[in-house]
N, C-alpha and C positions, 0 to 999 in steps of 0.2 A: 510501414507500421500498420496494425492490424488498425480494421474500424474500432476495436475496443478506446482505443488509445485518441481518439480524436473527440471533437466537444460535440457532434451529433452523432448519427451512423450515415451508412449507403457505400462504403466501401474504403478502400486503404490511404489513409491519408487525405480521405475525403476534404475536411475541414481545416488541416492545418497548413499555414505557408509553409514554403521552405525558399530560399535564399543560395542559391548551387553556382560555385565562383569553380573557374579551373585553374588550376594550380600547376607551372611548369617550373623543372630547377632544380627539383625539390628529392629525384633521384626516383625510389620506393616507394617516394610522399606524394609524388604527382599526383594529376587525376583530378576527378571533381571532387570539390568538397560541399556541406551540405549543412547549413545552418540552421537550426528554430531556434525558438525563444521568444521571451517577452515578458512584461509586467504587469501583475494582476494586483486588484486589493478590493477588500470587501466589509461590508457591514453586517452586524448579525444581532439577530434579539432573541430572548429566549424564554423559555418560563421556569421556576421551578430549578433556578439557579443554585449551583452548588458555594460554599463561602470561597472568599477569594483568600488564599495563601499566600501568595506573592502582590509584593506594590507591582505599580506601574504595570497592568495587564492588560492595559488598553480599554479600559471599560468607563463606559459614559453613564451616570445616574448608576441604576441596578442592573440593568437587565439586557444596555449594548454595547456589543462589543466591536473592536474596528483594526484591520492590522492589512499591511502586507503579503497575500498571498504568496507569489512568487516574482522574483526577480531573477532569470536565469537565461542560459542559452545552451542550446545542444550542437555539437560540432559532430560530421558521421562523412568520414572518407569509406566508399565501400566499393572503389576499383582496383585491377593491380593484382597482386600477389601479397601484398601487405594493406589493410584495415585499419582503422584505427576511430575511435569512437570517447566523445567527454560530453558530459556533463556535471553543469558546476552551477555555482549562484547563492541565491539564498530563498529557502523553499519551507516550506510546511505543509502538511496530510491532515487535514481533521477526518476523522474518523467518524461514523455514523454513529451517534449517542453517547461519545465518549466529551463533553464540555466540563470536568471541571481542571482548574488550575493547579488541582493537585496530582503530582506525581507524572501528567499525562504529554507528551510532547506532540501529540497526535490531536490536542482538543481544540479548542478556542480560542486559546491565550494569544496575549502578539506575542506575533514574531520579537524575536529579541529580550523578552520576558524572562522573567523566574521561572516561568509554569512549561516555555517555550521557547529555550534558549537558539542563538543562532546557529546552525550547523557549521561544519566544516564547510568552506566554499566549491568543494567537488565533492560531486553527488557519487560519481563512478565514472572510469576512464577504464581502457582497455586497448592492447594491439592485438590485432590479428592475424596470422600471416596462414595465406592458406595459397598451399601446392598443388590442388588436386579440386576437381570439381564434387568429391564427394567426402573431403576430410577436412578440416581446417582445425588449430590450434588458437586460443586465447589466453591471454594473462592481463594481470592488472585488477582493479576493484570495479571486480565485475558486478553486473546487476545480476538481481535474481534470476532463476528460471522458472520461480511460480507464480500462478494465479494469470489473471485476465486484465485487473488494473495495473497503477504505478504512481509513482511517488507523484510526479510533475499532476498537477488536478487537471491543469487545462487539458491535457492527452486522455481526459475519462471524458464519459460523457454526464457526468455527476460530478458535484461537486464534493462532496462526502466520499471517499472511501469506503468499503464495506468493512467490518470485522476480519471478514477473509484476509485482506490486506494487511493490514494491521496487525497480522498473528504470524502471517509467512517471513520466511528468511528475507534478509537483507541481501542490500549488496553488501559485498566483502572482498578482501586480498585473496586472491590465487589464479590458479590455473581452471581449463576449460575444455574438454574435447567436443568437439561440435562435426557429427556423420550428417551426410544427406544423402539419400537414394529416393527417387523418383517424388512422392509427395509426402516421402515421410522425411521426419528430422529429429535427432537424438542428439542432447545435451547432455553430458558429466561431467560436475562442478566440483572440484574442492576448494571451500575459504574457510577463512575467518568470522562467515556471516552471523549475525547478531554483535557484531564488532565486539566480536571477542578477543581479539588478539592470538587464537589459539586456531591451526590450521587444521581444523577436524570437524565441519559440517559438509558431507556428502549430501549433493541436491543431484537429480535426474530432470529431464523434460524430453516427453516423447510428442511430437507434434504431426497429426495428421493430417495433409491439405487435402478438404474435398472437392477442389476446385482449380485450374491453373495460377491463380492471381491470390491463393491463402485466404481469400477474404472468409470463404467459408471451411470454416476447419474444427478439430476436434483436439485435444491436451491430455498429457497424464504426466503430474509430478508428483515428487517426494523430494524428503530429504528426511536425514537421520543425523546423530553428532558420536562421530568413533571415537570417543573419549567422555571426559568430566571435563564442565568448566564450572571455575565460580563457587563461591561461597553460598548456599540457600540462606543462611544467617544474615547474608546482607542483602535479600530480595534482590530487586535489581533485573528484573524477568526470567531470574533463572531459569524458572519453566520452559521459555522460548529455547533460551541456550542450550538447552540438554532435552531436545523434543525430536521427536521423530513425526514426520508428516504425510500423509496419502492425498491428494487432491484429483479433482477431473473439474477439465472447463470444455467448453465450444463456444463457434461464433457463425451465426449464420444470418444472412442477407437476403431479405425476399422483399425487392420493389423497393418502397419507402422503408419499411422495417429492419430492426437489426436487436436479433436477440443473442445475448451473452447469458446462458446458467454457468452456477459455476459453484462448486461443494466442495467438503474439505474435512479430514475427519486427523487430530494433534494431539498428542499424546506424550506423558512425562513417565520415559521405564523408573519402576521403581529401585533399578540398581545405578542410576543416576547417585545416588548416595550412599557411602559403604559408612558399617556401621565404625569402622577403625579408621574415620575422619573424624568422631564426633561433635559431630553437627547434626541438627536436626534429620529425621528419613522421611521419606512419604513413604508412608506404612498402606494406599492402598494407588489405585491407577489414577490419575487425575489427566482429567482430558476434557478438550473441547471437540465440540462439533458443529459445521458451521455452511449453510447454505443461502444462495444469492439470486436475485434474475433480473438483468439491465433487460427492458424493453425500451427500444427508442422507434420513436416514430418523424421522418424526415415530409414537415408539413410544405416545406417550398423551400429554394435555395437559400433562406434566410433564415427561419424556425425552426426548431426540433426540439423534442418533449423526448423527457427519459424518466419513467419508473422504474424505482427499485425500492422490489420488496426484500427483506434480508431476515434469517432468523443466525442467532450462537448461543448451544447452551455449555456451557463449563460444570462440568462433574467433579463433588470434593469433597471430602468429609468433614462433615461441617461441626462435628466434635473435636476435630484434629485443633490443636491451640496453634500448627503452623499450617492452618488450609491458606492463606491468604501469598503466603511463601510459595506453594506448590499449584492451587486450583484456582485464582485469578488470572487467568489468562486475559479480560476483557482491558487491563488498566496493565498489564505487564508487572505483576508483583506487586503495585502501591502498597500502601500498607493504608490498615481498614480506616479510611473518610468518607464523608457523604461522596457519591458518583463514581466508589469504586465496584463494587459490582461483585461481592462475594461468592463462592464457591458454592454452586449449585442456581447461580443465576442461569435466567431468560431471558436476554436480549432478542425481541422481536420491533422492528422499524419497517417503516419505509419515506422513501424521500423522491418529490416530483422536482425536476430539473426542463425548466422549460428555458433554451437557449432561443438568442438572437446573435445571428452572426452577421455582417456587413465588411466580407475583406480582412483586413485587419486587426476590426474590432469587434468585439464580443461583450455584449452582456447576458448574466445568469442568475436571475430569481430563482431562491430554494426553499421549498417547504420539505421537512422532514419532523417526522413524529415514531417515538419509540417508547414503547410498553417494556415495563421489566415486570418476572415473577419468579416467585422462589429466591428474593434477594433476604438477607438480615437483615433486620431494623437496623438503621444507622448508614447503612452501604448505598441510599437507594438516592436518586435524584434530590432537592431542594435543601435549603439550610439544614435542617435536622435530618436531609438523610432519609425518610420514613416518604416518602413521595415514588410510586410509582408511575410517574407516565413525566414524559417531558415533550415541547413544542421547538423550534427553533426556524427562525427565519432569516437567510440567507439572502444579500444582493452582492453580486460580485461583478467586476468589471473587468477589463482586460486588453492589451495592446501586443499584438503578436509580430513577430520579427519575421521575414522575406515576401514570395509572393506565391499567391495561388495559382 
C-alpha cells in the first residue's frame, strides 16, 4: 500500500502491521494470506457547534463528542493466478469541516447514531484472477479508483479526510480491467458506485510509478455516470450520482518527508434532468472544485506530524429555489441547516496531525480549523448557522492488528 495510506510517511506500508498466515488445501486459495486491522476510538471538542438533530449522538455537555472510530480488519490474498481481497467491520470518515449531525454520515456523530448510522459490515471485497503478467480482471464491490486517501482513517496520515474524498465515487458492485506495463498501470471500472444500485458510473485510474518500489508516483482519474439516476426531488446527493470527475494526485518521498498534492475538478451536466421527467432541472453548470496537500514529516521511528492544508469551492446559482438539490456538493444534498454549506461556498481548512506510534499502538492529537465564505445566512457553522469559522480538537487512540 502506498505511504498515503499509513499513519506517518517514509515509504509503503511503512507504519502498518500486517499479520501474513500461509494457507495450504485450499486449491486457487492457497498462498499467503494477509491481515490488518484494528480498533480505534476518539474524543473530540468543538466550537461553534451546529444543533443536534438526532438523540443519542454521543455528546457530552455542548461541545464533546466521543464515538468508535473503527473496528475492522482487511484480509488481501495476492499470490497465484487468483487474488482476492475484504474488507468489512464498522468504520466511519469524518470529513474535514463537515461536524454537524445533520444530514452528514461523514461528521461527528457516533457511530451508530441518527446523524451516523452503522454501515454495512463489508466495506468492499473483490476476486481477482489474473493470467498474464500484464492483464488481470476484477469483480465484486470494488473500492474506488480515485484520490490519494481512503475510507479506513488509520491508512491516512490525518485523521480527517479531505473534501476531495468525501466527493469521489464509492466503492460499488461490478467489474474491473486492471493493464500493467513497465511503471505504468491502468484501471476501468464499471459499478454501481454512489450505491446506487444502478450499474452505470465509469471511473478510470492511470498510475505512473517513478520509482521501482511505487512509493514515488504520479495519478490521473475520472469518472462519469452513462445514464440518470435518482430523483433530484429527493436530494439524497444526487449531484454525486450523476457527476462526472477529472482528478490528478502524486506521492513523493524525500528522507523523512512525504508529500501527497492532490486536485480535483466534479461536475453535474445539465442533461442529468430532462425536462419530460418533471422534476426539477439545473438550468445552469453546478460544480465543485477542490485542492489538497498532505505534508508529513517522519521526526523518529515513533513521531510524525502531518499538515493539511485543503481548499472546495461549489459553484450554484444561488437564486435557483433548487441550488441546494444540485450545487451542495460539501454536505451531499442536505437540505439547508446550520453546517450545510450552501451553493457558492468556500471551504478553506487546515488540520495538524501529530502521530505517536509504539508497535501496535498508536495515539493521534488533531487540531483542525476551517474558514467558510460566500455561504448564506443560516448554512454557516454555530446554532443559528450565521458563524463563519469553526475549531475542533481531536484525540484518537488506536490498537492495530499483526506485526511490523
Amino acid at each position: 500500500m502506498p505511504a498515503a495510506f499509513a499513519l506517518g510517511g517514509g515509504g509503503e506500508g511503512a507504519n502498518m502491521p500486517v499479520e501474513t498466515v500461509h494457507v495450504d488445501g485450499l486449491g486457487p486459495l492457497s498462498g499467503d494470506w494477509n491481515f490488518m486491522g484494528g480498533v480505534s476510538g476518539y474524543a473530540s471538542m468543538l466550537t461553534n457547534r451546529s444543533p443536534t438533530v438526532f438523540s443519542n449522538e454521543g455528546t457530552i455537555g455542548s461541545n464533546l463528542k466521543y464515538s468508535i472510530g473503527l473496528a475492522a480488519i482487511q484480509i488481501h490474498k495476492a499470490t497465484g493466478w487468483l487474488h482476492f481481497t475484504y474488507w468489512g467491520g464498522s468504520w466511519q470518515t469524518p470529513s474535514i469541516g463537515i461536524t454537524s449531525d445533520y444530514g452528514a454520515f461523514n461528521g461527528l456523530a457516533r457511530l451508530g447514531s441518527g446523524g451516523n448510522p452503522l454501515p454495512s459490515p463489508t466495506f468492499k471485497w473483490w476476486f481477482t484472477v489474473q493470467p498474464s503478467q500484464y492483464w488481470s480482471v476484477s469483480a465484486g464491490e470494488l473500492a474506488s479508483t480515485e484520490g490519494t486517501e481512503i475510507g479506513f482513517d488509520w491508512m491516512n496520515p490525518t485523521f480527517f479526510v479531505s473534501n476531495l474524498n468525501n466527493m469521489q465515487a464509492t466503492p460499488g458492485y461490478g467489474g474491473q480491467l486492471n493493464l500493467f506495463y513497465g511503471p505504468v498501470t491502468f484501471n476501468l471500472q464499471l459499478s454501481d458506485s454512489y450505491h446506487t444500485a444502478r450499474t452505470n458510473v465509469l471511473s478510470d485510474l492511470l498510475t505512473y510509478n517513478l520509482n521501482s518500489d511505487g512509493s514515488d508516483n504520479v495519478i490521473v482519474f475520472s469518472h462519469t455516470n452513462l445514464g440518470h439516476t435518482g430523483n433530484p426531488a429527493f436530494g439524497n446527493g444526487f449531484l454525486e450520482k450523476n457527476s462526472s470527475l477529472v482528478g490528478a494526485g502524486a506521492q513523493w518521498i524525500q528522507g523523512p518527508w512525504t508529500f501527497i498534492p492532490e486536485a480535483e475538478y466534479q461536475w453535474l451536466p445539465k442533461s442529468s434532468v430532462t425536462a419530460a421527467s418533471g422534476n426539477p432541472r439545473p438550468l445552469t453548470t453546478y460544480y465543485n472544485v477542490s485542492a489538497m496537500m498532505d505534508v508529513t514529516y517522519q521526526i523518529n521511528p515513533q513521531w510524525s506530524v502531518t499538515v493539511q492544508p485543503s481548499v472546495t469551492y461549489q459553484k450554484g446559482d444561488k437564486n435557483d429555489p433548487n441550488q441546494n438539490l444540485f450545487g451542495n456538493w460539501l454536505q451531499f444534498g442536505a437540505a439547508p441547516n446550520p453546517g450545510t454549506f450552501s451553493a457558492g461556498t468556500t471551504l478553506t481548512a487546515i488540520q495538524v496531525d501529530p502521530t505517536w506510534q509504539e508497535k501496535n499502538v498508536f495515539i493521534r492529537p488533531v487540531a483542525a480549523f476551517t474558514h467558510l465564505a460566500g455561504y448564506q445566512p443560516g448554512t454557516g457553522y454555530g446554532l443559528s448557522g450565521n458563524s463563519a469559522n469553526q475549531f475542533v480538537g481531536v484525540l484518537e487512540v488506536g490498537v492495530l492488528l499483526g506485526k511490523l
